[in-house]
GUKE-162744 format. One record per residue (C-alpha): residue number from 0; residue in one letter; z, x, y. Coordinates in Angstrom, 3 decimals, padded with zeros to 6 digits. Each point is the difference from the previous one (the first is absolute). Example, Ala and Ser with C-alpha at 12.3 -4.5 7.8 and 13.67 -1.06 7.14 Angstrom:
! residues 2
+-----+------+----------+----------+----------+
! seq ! type !        w !        u !        v !
+-----+------+----------+----------+----------+
!   0 !    a !  007.800 !  012.300 ! -004.500 !
!   1 !    s ! -000.660 !  001.370 !  003.440 !
+-----+------+----------+----------+----------+
! end
This chain:
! residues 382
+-----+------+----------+----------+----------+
! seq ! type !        w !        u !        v !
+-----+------+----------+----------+----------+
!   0 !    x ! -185.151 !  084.994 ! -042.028 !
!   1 !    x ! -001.444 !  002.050 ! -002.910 !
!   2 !    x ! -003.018 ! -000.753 ! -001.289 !
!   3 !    x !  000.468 ! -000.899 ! -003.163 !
!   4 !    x !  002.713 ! -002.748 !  001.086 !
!   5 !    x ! -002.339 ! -001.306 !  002.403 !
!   6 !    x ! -002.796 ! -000.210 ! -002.472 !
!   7 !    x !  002.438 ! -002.047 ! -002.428 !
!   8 !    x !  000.961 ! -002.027 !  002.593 !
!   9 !    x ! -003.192 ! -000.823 !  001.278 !
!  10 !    x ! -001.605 ! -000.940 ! -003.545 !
!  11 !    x !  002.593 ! -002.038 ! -001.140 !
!  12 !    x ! -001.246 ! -003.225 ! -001.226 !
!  13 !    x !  003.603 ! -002.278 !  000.403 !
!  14 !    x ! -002.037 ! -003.541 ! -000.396 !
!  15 !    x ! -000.438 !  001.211 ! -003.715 !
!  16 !    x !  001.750 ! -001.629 ! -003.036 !
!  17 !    x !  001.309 !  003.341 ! -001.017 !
!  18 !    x !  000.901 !  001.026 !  002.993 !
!  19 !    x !  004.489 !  000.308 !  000.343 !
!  20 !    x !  001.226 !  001.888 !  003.024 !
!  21 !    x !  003.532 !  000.894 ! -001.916 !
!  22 !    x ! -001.983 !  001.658 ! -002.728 !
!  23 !    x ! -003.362 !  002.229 ! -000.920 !
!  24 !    x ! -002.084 ! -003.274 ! -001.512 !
!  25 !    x ! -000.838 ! -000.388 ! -003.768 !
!  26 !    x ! -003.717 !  001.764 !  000.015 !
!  27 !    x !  001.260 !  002.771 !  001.939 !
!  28 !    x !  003.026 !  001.130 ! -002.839 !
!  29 !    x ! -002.193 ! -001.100 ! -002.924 !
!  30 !    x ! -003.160 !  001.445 !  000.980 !
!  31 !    x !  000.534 !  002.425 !  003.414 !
!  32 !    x ! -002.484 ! -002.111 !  001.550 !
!  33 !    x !  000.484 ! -000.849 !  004.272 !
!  34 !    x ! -001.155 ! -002.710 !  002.311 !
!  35 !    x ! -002.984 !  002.228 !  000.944 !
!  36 !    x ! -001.736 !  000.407 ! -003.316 !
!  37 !    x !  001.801 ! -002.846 ! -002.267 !
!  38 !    x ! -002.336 ! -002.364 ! -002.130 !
!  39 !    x !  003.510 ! -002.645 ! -000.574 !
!  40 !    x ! -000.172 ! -001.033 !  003.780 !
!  41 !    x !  000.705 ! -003.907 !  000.660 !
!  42 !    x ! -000.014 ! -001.539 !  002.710 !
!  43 !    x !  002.140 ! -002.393 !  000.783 !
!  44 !    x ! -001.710 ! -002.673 !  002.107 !
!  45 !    x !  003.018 ! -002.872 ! -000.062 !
!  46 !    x !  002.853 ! -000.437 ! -000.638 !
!  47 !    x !  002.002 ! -003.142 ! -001.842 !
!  48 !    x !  002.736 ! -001.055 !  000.199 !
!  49 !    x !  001.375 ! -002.876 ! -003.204 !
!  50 !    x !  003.230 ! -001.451 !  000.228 !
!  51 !    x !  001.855 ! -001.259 ! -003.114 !
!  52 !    x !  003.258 ! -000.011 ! -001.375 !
!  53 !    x !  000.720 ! -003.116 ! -001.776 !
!  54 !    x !  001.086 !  000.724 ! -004.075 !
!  55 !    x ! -001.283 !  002.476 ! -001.831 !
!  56 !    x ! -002.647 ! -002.110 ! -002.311 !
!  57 !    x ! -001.037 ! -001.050 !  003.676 !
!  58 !    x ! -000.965 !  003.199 !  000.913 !
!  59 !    x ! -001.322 !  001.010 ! -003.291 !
!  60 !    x ! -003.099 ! -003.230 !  000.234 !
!  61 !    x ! -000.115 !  000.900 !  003.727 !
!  62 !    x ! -002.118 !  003.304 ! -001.167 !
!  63 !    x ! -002.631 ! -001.991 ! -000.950 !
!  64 !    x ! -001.065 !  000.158 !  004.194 !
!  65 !    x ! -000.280 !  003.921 !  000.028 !
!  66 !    x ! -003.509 !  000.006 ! -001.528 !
!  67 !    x ! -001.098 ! -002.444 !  002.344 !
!  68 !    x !  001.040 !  002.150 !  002.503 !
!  69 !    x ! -001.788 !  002.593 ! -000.936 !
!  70 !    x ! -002.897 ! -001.321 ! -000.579 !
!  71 !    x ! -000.217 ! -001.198 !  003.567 !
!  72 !    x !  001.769 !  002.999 !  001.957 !
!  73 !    x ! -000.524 !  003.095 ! -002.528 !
!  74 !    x !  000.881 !  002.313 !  001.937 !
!  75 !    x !  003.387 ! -001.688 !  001.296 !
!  76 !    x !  003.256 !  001.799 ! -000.412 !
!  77 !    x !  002.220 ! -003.021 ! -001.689 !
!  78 !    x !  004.129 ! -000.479 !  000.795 !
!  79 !    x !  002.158 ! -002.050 ! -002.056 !
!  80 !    x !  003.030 ! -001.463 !  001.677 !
!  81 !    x !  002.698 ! -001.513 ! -002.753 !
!  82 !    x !  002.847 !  000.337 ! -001.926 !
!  83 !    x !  001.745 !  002.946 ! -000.956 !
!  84 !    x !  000.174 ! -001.148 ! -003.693 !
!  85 !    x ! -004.007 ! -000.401 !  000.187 !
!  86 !    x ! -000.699 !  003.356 !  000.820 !
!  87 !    x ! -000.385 !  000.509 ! -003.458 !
!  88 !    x ! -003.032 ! -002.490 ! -000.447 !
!  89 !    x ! -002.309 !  002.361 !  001.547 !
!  90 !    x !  001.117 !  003.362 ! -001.240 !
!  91 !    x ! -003.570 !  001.588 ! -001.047 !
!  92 !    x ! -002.249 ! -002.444 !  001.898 !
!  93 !    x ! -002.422 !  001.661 !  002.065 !
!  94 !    x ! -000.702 ! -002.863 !  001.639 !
!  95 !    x !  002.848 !  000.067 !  002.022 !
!  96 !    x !  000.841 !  002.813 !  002.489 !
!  97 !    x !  003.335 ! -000.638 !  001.023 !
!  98 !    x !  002.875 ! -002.537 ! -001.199 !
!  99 !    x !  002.531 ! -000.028 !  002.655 !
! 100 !    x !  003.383 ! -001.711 ! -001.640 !
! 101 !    x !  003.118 !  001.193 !  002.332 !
! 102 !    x !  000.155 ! -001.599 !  003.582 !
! 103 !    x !  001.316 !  003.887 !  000.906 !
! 104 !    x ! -003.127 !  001.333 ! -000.928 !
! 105 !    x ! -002.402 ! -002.680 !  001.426 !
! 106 !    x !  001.833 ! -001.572 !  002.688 !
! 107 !    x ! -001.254 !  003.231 !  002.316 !
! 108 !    x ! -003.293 !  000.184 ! -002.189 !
! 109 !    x ! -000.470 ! -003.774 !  001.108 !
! 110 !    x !  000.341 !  000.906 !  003.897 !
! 111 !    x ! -001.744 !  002.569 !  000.136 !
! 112 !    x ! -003.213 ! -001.207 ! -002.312 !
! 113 !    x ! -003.059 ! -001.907 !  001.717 !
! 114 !    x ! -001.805 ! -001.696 ! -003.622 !
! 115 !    x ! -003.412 ! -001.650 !  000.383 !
! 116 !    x !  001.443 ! -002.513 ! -002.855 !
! 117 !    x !  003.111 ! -001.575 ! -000.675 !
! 118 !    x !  000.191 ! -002.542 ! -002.688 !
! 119 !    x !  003.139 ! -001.626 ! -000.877 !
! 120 !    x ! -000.359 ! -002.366 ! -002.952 !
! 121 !    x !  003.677 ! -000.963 !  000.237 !
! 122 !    x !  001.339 ! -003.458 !  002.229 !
! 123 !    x !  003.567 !  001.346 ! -000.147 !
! 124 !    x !  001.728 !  001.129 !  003.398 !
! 125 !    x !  000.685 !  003.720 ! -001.038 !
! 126 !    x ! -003.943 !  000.474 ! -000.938 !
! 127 !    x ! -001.406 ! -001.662 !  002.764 !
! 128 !    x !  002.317 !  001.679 !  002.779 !
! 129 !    x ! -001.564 !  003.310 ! -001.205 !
! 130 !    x ! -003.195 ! -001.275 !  000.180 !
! 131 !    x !  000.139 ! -001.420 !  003.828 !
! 132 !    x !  002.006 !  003.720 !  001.509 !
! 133 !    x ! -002.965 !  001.815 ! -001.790 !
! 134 !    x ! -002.576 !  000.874 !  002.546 !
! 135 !    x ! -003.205 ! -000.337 ! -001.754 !
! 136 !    x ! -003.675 ! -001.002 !  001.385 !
! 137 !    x ! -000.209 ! -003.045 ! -002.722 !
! 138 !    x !  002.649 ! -001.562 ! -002.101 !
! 139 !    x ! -001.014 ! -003.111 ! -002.845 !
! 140 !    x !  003.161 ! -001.757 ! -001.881 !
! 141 !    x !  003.240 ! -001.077 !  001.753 !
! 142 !    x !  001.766 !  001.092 !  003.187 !
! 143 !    x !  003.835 ! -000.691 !  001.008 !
! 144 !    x ! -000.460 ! -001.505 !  004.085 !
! 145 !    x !  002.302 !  000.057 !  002.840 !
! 146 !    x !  002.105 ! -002.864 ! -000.940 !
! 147 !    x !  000.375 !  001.185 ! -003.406 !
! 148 !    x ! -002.553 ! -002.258 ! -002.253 !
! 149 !    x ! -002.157 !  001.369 ! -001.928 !
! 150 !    x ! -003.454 ! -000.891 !  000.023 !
! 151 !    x ! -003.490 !  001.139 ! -000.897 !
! 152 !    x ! -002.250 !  002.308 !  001.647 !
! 153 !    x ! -003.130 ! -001.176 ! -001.071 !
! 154 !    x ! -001.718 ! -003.291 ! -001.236 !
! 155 !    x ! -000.613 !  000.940 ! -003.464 !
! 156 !    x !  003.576 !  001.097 ! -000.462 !
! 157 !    x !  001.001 ! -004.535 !  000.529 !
! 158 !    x ! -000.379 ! -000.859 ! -003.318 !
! 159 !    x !  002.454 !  002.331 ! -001.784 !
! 160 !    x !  002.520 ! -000.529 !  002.955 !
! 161 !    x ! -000.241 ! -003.953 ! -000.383 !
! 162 !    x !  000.205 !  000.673 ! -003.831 !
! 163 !    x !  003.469 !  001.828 !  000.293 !
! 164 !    x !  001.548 ! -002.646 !  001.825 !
! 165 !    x ! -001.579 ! -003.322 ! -001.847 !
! 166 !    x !  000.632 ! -000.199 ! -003.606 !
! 167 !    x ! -002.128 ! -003.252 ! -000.109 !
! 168 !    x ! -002.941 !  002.235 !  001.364 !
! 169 !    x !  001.329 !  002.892 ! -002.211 !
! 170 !    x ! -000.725 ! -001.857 ! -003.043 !
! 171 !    x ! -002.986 ! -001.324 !  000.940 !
! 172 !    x ! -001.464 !  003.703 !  000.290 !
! 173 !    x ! -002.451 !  001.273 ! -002.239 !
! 174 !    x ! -000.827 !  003.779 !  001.412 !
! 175 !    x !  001.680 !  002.703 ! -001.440 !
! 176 !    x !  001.623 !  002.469 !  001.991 !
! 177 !    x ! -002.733 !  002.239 ! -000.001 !
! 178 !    x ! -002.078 ! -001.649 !  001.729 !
! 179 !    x !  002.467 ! -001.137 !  002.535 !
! 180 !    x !  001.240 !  003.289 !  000.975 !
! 181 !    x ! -003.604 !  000.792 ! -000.356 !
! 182 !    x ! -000.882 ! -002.777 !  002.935 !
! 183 !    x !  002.496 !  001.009 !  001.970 !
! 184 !    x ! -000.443 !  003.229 !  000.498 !
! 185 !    x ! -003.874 ! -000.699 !  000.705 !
! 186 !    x ! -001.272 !  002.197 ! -003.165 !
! 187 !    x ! -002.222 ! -001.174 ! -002.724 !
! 188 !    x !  001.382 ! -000.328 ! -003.253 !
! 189 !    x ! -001.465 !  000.950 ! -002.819 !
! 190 !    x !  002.060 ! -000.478 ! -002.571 !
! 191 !    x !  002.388 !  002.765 !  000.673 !
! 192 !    x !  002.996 !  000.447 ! -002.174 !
! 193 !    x !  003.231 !  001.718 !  000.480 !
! 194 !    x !  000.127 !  003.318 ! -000.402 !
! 195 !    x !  002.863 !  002.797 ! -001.928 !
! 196 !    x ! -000.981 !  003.421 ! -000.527 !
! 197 !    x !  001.928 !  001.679 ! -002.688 !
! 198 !    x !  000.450 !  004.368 ! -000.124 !
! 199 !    x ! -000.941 !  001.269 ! -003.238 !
! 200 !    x !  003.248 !  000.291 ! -000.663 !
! 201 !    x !  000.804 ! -003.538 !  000.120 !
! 202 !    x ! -003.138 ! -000.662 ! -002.388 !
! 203 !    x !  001.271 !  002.664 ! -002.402 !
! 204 !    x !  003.739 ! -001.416 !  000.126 !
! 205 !    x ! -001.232 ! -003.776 ! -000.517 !
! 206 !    x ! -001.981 !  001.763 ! -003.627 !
! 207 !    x !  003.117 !  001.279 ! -000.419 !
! 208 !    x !  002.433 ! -002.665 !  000.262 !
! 209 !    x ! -002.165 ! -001.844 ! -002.686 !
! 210 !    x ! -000.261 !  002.686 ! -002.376 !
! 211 !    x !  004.082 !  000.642 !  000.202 !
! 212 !    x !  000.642 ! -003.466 ! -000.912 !
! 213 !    x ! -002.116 !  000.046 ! -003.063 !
! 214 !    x ! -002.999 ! -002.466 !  001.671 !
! 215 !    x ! -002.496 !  002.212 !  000.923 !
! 216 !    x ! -001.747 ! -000.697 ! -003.614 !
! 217 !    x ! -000.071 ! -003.970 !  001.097 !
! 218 !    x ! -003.071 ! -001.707 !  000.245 !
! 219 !    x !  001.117 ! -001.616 !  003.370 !
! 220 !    x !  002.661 !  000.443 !  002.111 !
! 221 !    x !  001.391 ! -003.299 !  001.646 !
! 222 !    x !  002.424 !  000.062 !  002.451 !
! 223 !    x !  002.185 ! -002.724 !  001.129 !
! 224 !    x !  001.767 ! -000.079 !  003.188 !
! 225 !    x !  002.590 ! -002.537 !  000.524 !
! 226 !    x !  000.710 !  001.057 !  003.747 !
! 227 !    x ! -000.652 ! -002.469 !  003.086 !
! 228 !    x !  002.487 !  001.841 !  002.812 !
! 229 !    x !  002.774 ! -001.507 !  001.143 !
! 230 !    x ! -001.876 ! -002.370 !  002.827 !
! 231 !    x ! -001.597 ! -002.200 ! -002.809 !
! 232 !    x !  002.430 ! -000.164 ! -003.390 !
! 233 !    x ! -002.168 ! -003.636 ! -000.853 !
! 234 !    x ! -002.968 !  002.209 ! -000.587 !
! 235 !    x !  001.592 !  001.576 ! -003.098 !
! 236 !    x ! -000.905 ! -001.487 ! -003.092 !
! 237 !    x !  002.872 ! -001.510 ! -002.628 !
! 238 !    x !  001.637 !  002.718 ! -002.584 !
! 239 !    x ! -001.395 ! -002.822 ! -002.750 !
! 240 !    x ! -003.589 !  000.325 !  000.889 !
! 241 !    x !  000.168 !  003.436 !  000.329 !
! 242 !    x !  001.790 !  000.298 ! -003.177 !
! 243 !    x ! -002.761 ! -002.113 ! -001.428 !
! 244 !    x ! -002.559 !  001.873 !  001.478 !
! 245 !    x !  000.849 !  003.477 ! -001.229 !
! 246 !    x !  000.699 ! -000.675 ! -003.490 !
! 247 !    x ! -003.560 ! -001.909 ! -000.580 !
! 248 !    x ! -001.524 !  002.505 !  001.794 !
! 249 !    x !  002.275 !  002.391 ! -003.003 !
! 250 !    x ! -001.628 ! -002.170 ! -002.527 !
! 251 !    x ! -003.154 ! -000.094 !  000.688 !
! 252 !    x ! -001.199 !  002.960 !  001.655 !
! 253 !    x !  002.644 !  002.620 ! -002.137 !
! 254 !    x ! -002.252 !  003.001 !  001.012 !
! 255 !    x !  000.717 ! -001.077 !  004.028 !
! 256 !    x !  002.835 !  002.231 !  001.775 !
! 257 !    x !  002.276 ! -002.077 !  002.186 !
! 258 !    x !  001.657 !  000.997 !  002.845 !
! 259 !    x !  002.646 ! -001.599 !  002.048 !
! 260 !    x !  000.279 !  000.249 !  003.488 !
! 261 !    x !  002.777 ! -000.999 !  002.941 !
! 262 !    x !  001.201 !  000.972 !  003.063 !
! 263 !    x !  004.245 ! -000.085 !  000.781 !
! 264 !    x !  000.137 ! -003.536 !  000.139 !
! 265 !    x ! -001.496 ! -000.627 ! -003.586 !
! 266 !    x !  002.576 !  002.952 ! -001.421 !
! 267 !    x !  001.800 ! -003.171 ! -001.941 !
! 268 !    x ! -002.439 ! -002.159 ! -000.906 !
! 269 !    x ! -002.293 !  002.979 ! -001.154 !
! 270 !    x !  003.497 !  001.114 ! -001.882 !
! 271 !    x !  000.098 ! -003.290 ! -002.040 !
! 272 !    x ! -003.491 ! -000.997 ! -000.196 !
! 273 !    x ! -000.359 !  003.182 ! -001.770 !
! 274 !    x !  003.281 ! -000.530 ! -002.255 !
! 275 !    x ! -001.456 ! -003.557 ! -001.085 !
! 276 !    x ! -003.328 !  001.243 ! -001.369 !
! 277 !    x ! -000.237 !  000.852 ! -003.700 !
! 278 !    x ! -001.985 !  003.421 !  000.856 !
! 279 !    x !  000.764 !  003.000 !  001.762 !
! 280 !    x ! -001.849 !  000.218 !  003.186 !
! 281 !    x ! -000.419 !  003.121 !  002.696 !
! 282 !    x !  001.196 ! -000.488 !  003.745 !
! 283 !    x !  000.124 !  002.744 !  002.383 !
! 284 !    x !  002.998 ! -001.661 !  001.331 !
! 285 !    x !  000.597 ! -002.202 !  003.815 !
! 286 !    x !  000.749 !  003.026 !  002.015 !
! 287 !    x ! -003.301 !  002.137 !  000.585 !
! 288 !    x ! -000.912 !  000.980 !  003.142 !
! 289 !    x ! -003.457 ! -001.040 !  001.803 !
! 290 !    x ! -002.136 !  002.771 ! -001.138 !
! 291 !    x !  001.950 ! -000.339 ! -003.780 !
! 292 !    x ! -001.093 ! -003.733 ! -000.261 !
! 293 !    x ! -003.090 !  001.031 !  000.813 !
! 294 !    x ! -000.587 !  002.695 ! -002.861 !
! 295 !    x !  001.480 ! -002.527 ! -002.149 !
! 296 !    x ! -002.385 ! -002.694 !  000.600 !
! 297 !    x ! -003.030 !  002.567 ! -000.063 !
! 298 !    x !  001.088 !  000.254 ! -003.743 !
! 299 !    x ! -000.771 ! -003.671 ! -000.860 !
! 300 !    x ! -003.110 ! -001.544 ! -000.615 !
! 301 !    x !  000.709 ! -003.348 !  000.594 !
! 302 !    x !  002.545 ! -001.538 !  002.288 !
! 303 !    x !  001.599 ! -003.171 ! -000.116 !
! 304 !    x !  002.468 ! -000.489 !  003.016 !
! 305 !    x !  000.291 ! -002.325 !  002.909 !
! 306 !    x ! -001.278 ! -000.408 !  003.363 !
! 307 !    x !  002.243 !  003.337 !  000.919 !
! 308 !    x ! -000.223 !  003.604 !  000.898 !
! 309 !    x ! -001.403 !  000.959 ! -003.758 !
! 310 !    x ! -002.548 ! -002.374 !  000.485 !
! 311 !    x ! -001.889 !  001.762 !  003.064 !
! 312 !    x !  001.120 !  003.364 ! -001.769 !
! 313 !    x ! -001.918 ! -000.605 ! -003.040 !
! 314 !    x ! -003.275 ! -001.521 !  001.744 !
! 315 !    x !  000.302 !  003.390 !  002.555 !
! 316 !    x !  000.200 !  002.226 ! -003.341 !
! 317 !    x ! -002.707 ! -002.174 ! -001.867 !
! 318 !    x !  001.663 ! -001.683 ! -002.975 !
! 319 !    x ! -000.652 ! -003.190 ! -001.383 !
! 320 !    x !  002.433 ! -002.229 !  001.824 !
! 321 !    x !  000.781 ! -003.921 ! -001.077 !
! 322 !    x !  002.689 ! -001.102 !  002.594 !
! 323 !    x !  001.880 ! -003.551 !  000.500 !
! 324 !    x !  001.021 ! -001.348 !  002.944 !
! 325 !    x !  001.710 ! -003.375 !  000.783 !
! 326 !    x !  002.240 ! -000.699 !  003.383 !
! 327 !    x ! -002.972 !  002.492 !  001.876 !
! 328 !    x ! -003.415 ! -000.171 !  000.859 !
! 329 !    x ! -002.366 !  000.483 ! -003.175 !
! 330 !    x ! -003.005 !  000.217 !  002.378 !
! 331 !    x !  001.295 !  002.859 !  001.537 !
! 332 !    x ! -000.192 !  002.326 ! -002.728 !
! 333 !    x ! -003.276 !  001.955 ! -001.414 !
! 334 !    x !  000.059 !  001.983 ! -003.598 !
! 335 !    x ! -003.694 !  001.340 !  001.136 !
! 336 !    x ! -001.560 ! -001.368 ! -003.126 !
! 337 !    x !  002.234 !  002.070 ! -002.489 !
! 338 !    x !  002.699 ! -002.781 ! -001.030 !
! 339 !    x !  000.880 ! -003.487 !  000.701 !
! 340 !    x !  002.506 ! -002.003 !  002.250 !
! 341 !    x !  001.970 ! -002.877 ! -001.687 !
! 342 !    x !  002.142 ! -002.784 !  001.061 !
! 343 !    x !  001.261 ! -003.828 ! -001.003 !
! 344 !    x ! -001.335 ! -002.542 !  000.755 !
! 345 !    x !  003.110 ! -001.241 !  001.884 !
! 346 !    x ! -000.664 ! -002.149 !  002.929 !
! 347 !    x !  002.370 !  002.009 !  002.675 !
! 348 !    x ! -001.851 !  003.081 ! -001.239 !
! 349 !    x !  000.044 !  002.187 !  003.101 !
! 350 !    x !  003.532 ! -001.253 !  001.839 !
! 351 !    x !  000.637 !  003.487 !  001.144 !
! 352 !    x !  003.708 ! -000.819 ! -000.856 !
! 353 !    x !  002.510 !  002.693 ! -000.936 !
! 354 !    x !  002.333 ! -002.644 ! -001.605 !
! 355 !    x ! -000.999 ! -002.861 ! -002.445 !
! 356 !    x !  002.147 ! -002.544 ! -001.434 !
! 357 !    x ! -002.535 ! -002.063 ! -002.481 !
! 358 !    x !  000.313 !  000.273 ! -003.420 !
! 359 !    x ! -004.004 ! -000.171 ! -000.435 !
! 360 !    x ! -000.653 !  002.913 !  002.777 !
! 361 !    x ! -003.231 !  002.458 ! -000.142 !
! 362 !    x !  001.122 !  002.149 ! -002.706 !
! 363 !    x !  001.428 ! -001.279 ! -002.623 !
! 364 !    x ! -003.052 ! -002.007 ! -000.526 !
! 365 !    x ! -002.699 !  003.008 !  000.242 !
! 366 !    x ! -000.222 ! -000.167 ! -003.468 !
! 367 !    x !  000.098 !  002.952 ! -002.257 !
! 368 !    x ! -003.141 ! -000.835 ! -002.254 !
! 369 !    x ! -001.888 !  000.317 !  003.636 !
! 370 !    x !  001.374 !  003.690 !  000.818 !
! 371 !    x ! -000.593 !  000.841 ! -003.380 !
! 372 !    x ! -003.915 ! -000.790 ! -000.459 !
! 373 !    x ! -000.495 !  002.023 !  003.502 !
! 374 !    x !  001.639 !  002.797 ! -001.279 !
! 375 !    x ! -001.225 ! -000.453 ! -003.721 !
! 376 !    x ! -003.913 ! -000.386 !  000.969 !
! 377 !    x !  000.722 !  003.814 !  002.191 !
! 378 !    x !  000.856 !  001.100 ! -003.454 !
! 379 !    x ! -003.049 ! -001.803 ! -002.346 !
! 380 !    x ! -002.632 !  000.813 !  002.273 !
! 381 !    x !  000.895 !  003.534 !  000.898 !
+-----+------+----------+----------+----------+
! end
């Protein structure tokens, strides 16, 4: 063997983060730099494994565990198994090393892979299978058994499994998600948000958007987003409060931008709520891709929009957030001290119901003066 391929062989460093046998690594093309004599070496000393799929706001609030992950295992390499429409979620995050979304691509990566983590956060079948064929030297969160039940792996992973299958218990709950995905998975919480990382791009085309529809001379920029999925219509507020909404927020704030916001399912309602107000008001539109609704959101400064996928976007991108929920758990959610979280006062608050046939329900008595002053003291005291 010559010597210089020996020499390269015997100094590679493969446990580093940088290190990818298919290509020369980053340091090396940027800087001409090699294992032997390279300041950027890492070691990786672990390596995790998280499982989730679930929706996309899901995945978005489940970010909130990578800094507690790093703050315990720093130097662990971190893999992401969800969702092919998720991929997108962590596009720029350093965080995470690898997001594996096609079963063709980690199906073999998955039998061939020894983790010293797993953590699956998910009680669903598909989620749980993956985490019991993984070999791994720990595992915290749920497992799929012989017989086909899923169950948990460890003790503080109970409570949130009794919680998804009790809505009597479910209501009773007063812990936010954080800290039970938090408990689960062993780590301490500290208060750790989601997290979206933009490109500079994305920051230049959100200043842009603004500045093309005539708002980026606005005092504030509100947005409203009117979206709740498909899963939960009953968390969508009426087209008459909304109507009321915007146009006293028009009154009395007239330097305040508004934007309205929607994904496919809202394409209608968004359609006539905006044909019934007596202003002209900007909307991107209902059919934006992940990454799009992101940018878009980035532009606001305050978000009103319920418990939904543009809620955890705009507390992961740091806006002001005031959100409503109703049929779902109100305890669940966390704004991180920058907004509020609003409901009636409805005694079958938190039914967890996708269908609701009384005429006095959870939203159409949240009560438009009570958005308004959360959204109206943002504006006064800023």
């Amino acid at each position: 063997m010559p010597i210089q391929l020996k020499y390269i062989l015997d100094n590679l460093k493969k446990d580093c983060r940088h290190f990818d046998a298919s290509k020369p690594c980053t340091p090396h093309k940027e800087l001409g730099v090699f294992c032997d004599n390279c300041s950027h070496y890492a070691k990786i000393t672990e390596k995790i494994l998280i499982v989730k799929f679930g929706s996309l706001g899901d995945v978005v609030r489940t970010t909130s565990i990578l800094p507690g992950l790093k703050r315990t295992y720093p130097s662990a390499s971190i893999y992401w198994l969800t969702s092919q429409n998720c991929a997108a979620v962590f596009k720029f995050n350093s965080l995470v090393d690898k997001v594996l979304t096609e079963p063709t691509e980690f199906l073999p990566l998955l039998d061939v892979l020894e983790f010293d983590l797993v953590i699956n956060l998910e009680t669903d079948v598909r989620s749980s299978a993956y985490a019991s064929k993984v070999k791994s030297r720990d595992a915290r969160g749920y497992k799929l058994t012989a017989n086909g039940i899923v169950d948990p792996i460890n003790k503080d992973a109970e409570e949130w499994y009794a919680l998804g299958v009790n809505d009597a218990l479910k209501r009773e709950n007063t812990k936010t998600y954080f800290n039970h995905i938090y408990k689960i998975t062993g780590l301490e919480y500290q208060n750790d948000k989601p997290l979206l990382f933009l490109s500079e791009e994305e920051k230049v085309a959100s200043k842009n958007y603004l500045e093309s529809n005539d708002l980026g001379t606005k005092e504030f920029i509100i947005g409203i987003n009117t979206g709740s999925g498909a899963r939960w219509p009953l968390k969508k507020w009426t087209m008459g409060h909304y109507r009321e909404l915007l146009e006293k927020i028009n009154s009395t704030f007239p330097s305040v931008g508004l934007i309205l916001f929607g994904g496919p399912e809202e394409e209608k309602f968004n359609q006539d709520l905006i044909a019934s107000l007596t202003f002209p008001i900007v909307t991107p539109g209902t059919k934006n891709s992940l990454r799009e609704f992101i940018t878009y959101i980035n532009s606001v400064d305050i978000l009103l929009t319920p418990d939904s996928l543009a809620l955890h976007i705009g507390v992961a991108v740091n806006k002001y957030v005031v959100t409503y929920t109703g049929p779902t758990s109100f305890t669940e959610l966390d704004v991180f001290g920058r907004g509020a979280i609003v409901h009636s006062d409805i005694d079958c608050l938190c039914c967890y119901l996708n269908q609701c046939n009384k005429e006095v329900n959870c939203m159409n008595t949240l009560k438009v003066d009570t958005v308004f002053k959360e959204i109206a003291d943002f504006v006064r005291k800023t």
